[in-house]
C-alpha positions in Angstrom: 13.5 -2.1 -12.5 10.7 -0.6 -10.4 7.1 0.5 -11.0 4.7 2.9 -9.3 1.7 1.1 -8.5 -1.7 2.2 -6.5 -3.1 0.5 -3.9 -5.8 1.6 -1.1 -5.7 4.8 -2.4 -2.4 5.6 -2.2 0.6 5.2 -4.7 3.8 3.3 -3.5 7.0 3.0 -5.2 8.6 -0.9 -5.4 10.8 -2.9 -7.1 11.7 -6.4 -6.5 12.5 -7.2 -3.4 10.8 -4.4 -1.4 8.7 -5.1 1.6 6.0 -2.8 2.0 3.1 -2.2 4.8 -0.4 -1.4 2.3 -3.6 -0.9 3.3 -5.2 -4.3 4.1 -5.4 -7.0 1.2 -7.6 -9.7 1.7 -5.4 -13.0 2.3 -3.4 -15.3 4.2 0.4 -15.3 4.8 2.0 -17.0 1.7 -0.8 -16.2 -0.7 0.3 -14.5 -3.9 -1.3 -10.8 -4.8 -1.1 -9.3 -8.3 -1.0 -5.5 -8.6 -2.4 -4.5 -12.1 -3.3 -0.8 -11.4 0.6 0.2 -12.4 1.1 4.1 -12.5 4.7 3.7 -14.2 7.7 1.4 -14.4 11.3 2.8 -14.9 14.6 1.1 -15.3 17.9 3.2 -15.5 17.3 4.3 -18.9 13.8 5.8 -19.0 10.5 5.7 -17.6 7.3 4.4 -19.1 3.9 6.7 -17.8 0.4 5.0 -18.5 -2.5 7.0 -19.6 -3.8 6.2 -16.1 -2.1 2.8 -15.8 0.8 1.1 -18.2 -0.5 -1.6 -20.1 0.4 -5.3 -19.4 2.5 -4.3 -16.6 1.9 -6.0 -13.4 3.5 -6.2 -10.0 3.6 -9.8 -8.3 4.1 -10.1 -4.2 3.5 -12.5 -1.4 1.6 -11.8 1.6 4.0 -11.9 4.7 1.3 -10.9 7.5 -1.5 -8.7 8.2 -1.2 -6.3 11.0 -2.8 -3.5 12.8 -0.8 0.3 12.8 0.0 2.1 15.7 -3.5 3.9 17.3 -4.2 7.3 16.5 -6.0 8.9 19.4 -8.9 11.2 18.6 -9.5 14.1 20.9 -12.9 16.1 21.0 -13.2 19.2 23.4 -15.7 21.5 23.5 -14.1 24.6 25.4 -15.8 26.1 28.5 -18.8 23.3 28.7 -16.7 20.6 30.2 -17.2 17.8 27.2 -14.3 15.9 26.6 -14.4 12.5 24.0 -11.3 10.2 23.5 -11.7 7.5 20.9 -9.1 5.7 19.3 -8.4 3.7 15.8 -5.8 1.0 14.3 -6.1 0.9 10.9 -5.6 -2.7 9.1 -2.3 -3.3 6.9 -1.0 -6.1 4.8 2.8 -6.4 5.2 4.2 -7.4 1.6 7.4 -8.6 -0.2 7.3 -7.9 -3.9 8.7 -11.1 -5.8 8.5 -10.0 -9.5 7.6 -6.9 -11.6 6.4 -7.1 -14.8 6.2 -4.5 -17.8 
C-alpha cells in the first residue's frame, strides 16, 4: 500500500518502509510524526483520490535526523558596472522512515 501525502509544499509518494528527506518537521530523532494531509492511497487493485485529502487516512513515520541540504550559491551581476554579490543558502530537512500507513 502507499499514499500520496503533502508536506512543505510539496507532494511525496511513500509507502511503508520508505525513507524520505521533507522539508524540516519540528522534532527530535525518535519522535513519531503523523501525516494527515493524504492526497491518495493505492494498493495493487485501485486507487482512492480525496476531494483535496482522503478521509481517515493517515501516514505514521519516525524522525531519523534533521539535516541541512547541499548550498545553493546565488549569483548577482550587474554587467558593465563591476557589482558582483555571492550569497549562499542550506535549506533545513527532516530525514524520515515511514512506519505505518493508514486508509
Amino acid at each position: 500500500m502507499y499514499a500520496i501525502i503533502e508536506t512543505g509544499g510539496k507532494q511525496q509518494r511513500v509507502s511503508e518502509g520508505d525513507v524520505i528527506a521533507v522539508e524540516r518537521v519540528p522534532g527530535n530523532p525518535g519522535t513519531a510524526v503523523e501525516f494527515d494531509k493524504v492526497l491518495a492511497v493505492g494498493d495493487g487493485d485501485g486507487l482512492m483520490v480525496g476531494r483535496p485529502y482522503v478521509e481517515k487516512a493517515k501516514v505514521i513515520a519516525s524522525i531519523i535526523s534533521q539535516e541541512r541540504d547541499r548550498k545553493v550559491t546565488i549569483f548577482k551581476k550587474k554587467r558593465r558596472k563591476n557589482y558582483r554579490r555571492t550569497k549562499g543558502h542550506r535549506q533545513y530537512l527532516t530525514r524520515l522512515k515511514v512506519t505505518e500507513v493508514r486508509a
